[in-house]
C-alpha positions as CSV (number, residue, x, y, z in Angstrom):
1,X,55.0,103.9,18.2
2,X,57.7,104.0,15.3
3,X,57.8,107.4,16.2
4,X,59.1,106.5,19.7
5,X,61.2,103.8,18.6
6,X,62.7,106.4,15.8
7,X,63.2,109.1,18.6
8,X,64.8,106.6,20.9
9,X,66.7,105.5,18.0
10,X,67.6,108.7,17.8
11,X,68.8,109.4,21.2
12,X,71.0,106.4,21.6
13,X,72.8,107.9,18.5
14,X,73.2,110.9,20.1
15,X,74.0,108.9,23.6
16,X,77.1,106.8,21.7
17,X,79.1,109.7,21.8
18,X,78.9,110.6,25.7
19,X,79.2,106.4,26.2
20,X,82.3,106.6,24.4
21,X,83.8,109.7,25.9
22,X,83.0,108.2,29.8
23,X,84.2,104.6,28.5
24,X,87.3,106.6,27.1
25,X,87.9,108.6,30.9
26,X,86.8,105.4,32.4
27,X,90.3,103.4,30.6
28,X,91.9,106.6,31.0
29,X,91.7,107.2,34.7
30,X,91.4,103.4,35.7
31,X,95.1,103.2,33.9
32,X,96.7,106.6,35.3
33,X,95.1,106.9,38.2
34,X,93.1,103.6,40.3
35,X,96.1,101.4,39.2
36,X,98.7,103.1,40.7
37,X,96.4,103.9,44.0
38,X,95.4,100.9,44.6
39,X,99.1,99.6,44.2
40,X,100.9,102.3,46.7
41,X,97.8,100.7,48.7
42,X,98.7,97.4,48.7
43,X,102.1,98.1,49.0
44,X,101.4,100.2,52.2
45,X,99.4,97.3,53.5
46,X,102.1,94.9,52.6
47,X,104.6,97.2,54.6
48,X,102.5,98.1,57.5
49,X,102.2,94.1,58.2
50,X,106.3,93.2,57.4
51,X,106.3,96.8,59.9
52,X,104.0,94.7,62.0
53,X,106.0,91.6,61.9
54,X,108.9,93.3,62.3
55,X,107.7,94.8,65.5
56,X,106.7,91.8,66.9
57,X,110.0,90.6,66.3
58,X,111.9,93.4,67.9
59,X,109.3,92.9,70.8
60,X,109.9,89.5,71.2
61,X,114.0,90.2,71.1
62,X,113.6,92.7,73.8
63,X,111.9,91.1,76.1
64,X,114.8,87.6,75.5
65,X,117.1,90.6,76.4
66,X,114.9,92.1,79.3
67,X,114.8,88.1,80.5
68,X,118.5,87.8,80.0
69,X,119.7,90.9,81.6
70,X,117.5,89.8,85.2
71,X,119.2,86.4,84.7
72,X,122.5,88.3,84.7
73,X,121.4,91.2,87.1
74,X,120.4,87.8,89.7
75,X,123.4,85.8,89.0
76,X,125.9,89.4,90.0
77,X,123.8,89.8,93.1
78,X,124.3,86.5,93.9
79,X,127.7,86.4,93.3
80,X,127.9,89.7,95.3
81,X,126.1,88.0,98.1
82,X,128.6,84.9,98.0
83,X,131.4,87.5,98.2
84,X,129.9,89.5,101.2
85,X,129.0,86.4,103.2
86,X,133.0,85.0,102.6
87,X,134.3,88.4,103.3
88,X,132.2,88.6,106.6
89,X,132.9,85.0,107.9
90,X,136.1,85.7,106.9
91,X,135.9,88.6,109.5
92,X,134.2,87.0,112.1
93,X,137.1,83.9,111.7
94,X,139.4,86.9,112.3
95,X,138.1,88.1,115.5
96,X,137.4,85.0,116.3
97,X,141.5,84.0,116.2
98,X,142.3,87.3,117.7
99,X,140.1,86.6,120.9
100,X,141.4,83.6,121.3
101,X,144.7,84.7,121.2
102,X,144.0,87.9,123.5
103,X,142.4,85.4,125.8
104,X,145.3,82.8,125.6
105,X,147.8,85.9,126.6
106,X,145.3,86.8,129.0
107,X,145.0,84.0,130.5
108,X,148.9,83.6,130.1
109,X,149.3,87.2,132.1
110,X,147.2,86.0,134.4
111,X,148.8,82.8,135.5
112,X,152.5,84.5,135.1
113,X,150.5,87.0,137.3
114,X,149.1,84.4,139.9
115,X,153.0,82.7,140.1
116,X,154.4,86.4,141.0
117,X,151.8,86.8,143.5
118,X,152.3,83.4,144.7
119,X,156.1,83.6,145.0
120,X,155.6,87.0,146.6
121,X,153.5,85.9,149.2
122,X,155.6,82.5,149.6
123,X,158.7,85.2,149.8
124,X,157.1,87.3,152.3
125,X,155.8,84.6,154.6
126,X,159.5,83.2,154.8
127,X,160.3,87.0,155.9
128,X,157.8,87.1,158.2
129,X,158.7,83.2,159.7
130,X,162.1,84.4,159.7
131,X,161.6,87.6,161.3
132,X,158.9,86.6,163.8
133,X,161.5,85.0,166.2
134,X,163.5,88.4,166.3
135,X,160.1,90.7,166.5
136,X,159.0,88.2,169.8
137,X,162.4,88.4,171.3
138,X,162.4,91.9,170.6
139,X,158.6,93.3,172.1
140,X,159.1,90.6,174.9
141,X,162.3,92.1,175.8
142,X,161.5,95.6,175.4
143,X,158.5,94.8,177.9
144,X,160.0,92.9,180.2
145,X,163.4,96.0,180.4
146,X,160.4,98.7,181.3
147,X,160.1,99.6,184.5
148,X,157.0,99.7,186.3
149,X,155.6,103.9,186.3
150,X,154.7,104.9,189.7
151,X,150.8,104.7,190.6
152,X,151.2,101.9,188.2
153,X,149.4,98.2,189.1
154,X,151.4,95.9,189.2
155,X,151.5,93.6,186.2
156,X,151.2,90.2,187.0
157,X,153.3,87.0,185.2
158,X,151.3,84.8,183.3
């Protein structure tokens, strides 16, 4: 059994070497190489979530400016519509005035109209009352100067 023990005595001996060369790389590589890794790694994570952050963020401001530009876009429609609807009654109060006032001159022509009719006919009737004597006097006198035609019947007096 001391032989074992004296060769695994013996092998650890020779093992030390190797153990110190991997420790050695170990320190070596953990120092030049995991270190810096696994800092760019954090630092990427701690980016990526300020990134993150950040997006939400910008997200969040867009959509107050999405939300404030409908507000705006509804308030210039509105105030579009107001305009329209004042510009069309407006309008309407227009043609509205100026009918009235065609049918006021209208109705003015009309009764100016009526009067010269009136005063015509009033005018003509005095002619005709002032005439009729003469026109009677005349066809009674122009029937009663014609003598009878011959084979005529007599006319009698009524």
């Amino acid at each position: 059994m001391q032989a074992i023990v004296h060769q695994l005595g013996e092998l650890f001996l020779q093992a030390v070497p190797t153990v110190l060369i991997i420790l050695l790389f170990y320190f070596i590589l953990r120092a030049l190489f995991f270190k810096p890794l696994l800092a760019v790694t954090a630092e990427r994570e701690a980016r990526t979530a300020g990134a993150e952050k950040a997006a939400e963020a910008a997200e969040a401001a867009a959509a107050e400016k999405v939300k404030q530009y409908q507000e705006a876009l509804k308030q210039a429609r509105g105030q579009v519509y107001a305009e329209q609807e004042a510009a069309r009654k407006k309008l309407l109060d227009e043609r509205a005035a100026r009918i009235k006032d065609a049918r006021t001159r209208a109705a003015g022509e009309v009764s100016a109209a009526k009067a010269r009719v009136a005063a015509e006919l009033a005018a003509a009737r005095r002619d005709v009352e002032a005439t009729v004597a003469e026109l009677s006097a005349e066809i009674a006198r122009r029937i009663l100067e014609t003598p009878p035609r011959p084979g005529a019947p007599a006319r009698e007096a009524r």
